[in-house]
Each structure stands twice: as C-alpha cells, then as structure tokens.
N, C-alpha and C positions, 0 to 999 in steps of 0.2 A: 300414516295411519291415524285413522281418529280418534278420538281420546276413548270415547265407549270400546274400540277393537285394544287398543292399551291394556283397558282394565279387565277387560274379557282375558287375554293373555298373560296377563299378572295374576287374574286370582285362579286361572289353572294352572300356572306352574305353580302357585303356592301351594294347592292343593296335592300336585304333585309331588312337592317338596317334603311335604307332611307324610303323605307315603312311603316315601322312602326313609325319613326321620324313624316311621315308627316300627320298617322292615328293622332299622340297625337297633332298635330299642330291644326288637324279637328277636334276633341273632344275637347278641350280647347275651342272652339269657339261658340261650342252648350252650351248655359246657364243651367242653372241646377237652378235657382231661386235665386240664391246670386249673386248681383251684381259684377262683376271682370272688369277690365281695359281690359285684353283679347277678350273682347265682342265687342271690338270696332275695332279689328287687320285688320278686310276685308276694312276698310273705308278710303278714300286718299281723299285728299283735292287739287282742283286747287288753288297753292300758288304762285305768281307774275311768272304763265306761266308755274308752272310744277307741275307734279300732287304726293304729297307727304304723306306718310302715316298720319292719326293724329295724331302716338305718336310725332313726329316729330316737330308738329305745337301747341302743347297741353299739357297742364298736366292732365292727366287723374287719377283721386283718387275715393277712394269709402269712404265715411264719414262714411256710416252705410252698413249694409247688402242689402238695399232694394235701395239705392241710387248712381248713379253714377254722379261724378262733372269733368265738362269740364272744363280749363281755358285757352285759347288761349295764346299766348303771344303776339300775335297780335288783338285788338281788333277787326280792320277791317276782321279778318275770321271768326267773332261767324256768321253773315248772311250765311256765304257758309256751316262752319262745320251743323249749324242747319239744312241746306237742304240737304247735303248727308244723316245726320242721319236719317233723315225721307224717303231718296231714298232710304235707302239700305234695305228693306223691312226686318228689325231685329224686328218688332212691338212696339219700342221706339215713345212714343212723347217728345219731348227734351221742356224744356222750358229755353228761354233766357232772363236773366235779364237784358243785356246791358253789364255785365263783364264776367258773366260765365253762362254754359247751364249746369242742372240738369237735370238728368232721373230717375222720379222714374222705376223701373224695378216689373211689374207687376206680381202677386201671379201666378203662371202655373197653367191652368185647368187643370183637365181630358187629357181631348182631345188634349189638348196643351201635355203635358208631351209624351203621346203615338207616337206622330208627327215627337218629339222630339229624340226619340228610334227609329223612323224606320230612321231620320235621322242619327244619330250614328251607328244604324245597316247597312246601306249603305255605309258610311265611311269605318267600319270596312271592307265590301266587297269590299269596293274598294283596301282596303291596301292588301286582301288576294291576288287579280287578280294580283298585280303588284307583290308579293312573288309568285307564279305559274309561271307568267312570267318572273321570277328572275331563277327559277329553270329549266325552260323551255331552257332558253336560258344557261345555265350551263351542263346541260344533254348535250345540241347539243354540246357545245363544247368538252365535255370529247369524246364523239361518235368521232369528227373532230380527236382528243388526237389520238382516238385507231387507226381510218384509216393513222395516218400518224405513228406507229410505236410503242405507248404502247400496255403492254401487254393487254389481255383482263381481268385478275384479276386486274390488275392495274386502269382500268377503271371500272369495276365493283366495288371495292372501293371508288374511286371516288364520284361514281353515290349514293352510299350506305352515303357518309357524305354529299352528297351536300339534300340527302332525308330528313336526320338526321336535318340537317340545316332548313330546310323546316319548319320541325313539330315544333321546334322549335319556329321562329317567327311566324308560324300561333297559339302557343300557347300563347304566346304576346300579338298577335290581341287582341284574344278571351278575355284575362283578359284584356285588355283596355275598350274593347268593355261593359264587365260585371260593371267592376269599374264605368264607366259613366252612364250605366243603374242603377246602384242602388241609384248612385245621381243623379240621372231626379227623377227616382220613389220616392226617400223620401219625405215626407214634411217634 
C-alpha cells in the first residue's frame, strides 16, 4: 500500500477512534444507580471570574454506593457549587452543611432506567454517525487517490480496509452501548 492510502487509513481510524473515546466519555456520565464522581464531569463553577470544572474546585468522593460528598476547598463555593448542581438538571438535591454538600443518589425507577437507555442509545448513535462520517470522508479520499494516479485495485483495497475499519468500531459502539444497558437495567 502507498504511503498516501497508509495515511488515509490512519487518520480514519483515528477519527474513529475519537468516536468511540467520546461514546465512553458519554456513557460514563449516564448513572447506572451507584454513586461515581464522573456524574458530576458536565458541571463548571464561576470561580473568582472563570468558569472551572468541579473537579477542579472540589473533592469529589463516594463514602458509600448511594452517596456522593462535595468538599470545596474553598468554602465561599459551596453556595455556587449547590446551585449549579441543582441547575444542571442531573435530578440531585445537594444538601449543604456549611463545609461539604452530600447527594444522596436516588434508587432508578422503571421509567427512569428506560430514559436512561434511550439516552445511551442515542450516544451510541451519535458515535456511529461520526464513524460513517469517518469512512465517508476516507472513501472520498481514496476515490481523490485513484483520480490523481493510483491504481484501481489499489483503491479498491483501500476502500475494502477502510470498510473493515468501519465494522470494526461500529462493533465497539454496539458492545459499549450493550455494557451500559445491562448496568442501567440491573438492580
């Protein structure tokens, strides 16, 4: 293979790679009923004028399964951390004692858990669209390849491992996607 069909298939599976990096970034974030510090990644805090993640600003611990404990290191942010927590519509009520904020993390309903699947099942869809578009845009190139001078078997191999690639991270997703449905669905 020539070295331009190399880099054509290097920078789509990278591409591909990154999709599925950032499927697992989005499942990590949908709770599954046990309390994790990851539950709290989407929330930034305005800190003396700039807007900073909590882990940043926080110590975030789980004491038990069912609990999560804030502890600022600056006391003056428990009033702000308290009110994003409640803005980021995660369905936490934080309670603050004056030094640290405790969540209990509520049992999943029914309905809750199913909510929860079709959220992870749109994640997973979304990470397929950007692997299609991964290949999509790798196809065109190999096609650009043969107009400027490879052969056509050469491009047809190409096309055949960039496919191969393909099925590949879409079979990724899919066992991402299954792993996190089976932990929503347990109790």
């Amino acid at each position: 293979m020539t070295e331009e069909a190399e880099m054509v298939l290097e920078m789509a599976e990278d591409a591909m790679k990154l999709s599925n990096e950032h499927l697992d970034r989005e499942l990590h974030k949908i709770r599954a009923g046990k309390a994790s510090p990851s539950m709290l990644d989407g929330i930034s805090i305005d800190n003396y004028g700039s807007m900073m993640p909590l882990v940043q600003v926080a110590n975030i611990s789980t004491p038990d399964p069912r609990t999560l404990m804030i502890q600022p290191w600056d006391k003056a942010n428990l009033p702000i951390i308290e009110k994003e927590i409640i803005n980021s519509n995660l369905g936490f009520n934080p309670q603050n004692d004056g030094t640290i904020i405790r969540i209990n993390v509520p049992v999943l309903t029914e309905e809750r858990r199913l909510g929860l699947v079709k959220k992870a099942k749109a994640a997973e869809e979304d990470a397929k669209i950007a692997i299609r578009n991964a290949r999509r845009s790798a196809n065109d190139e190999a096609k650009q390849l043969e107009k400027d001078g490879m052969s056509e078997d050469e491009a047809k191999k190409l096309q055949s491992k960039i496919d191969d690639l393909t099925h590949v991270y879409y079979k990724k997703a899919e066992a991402m996607f299954e792993d996190k449905e089976k932990d929503i669905t347990s109790i």
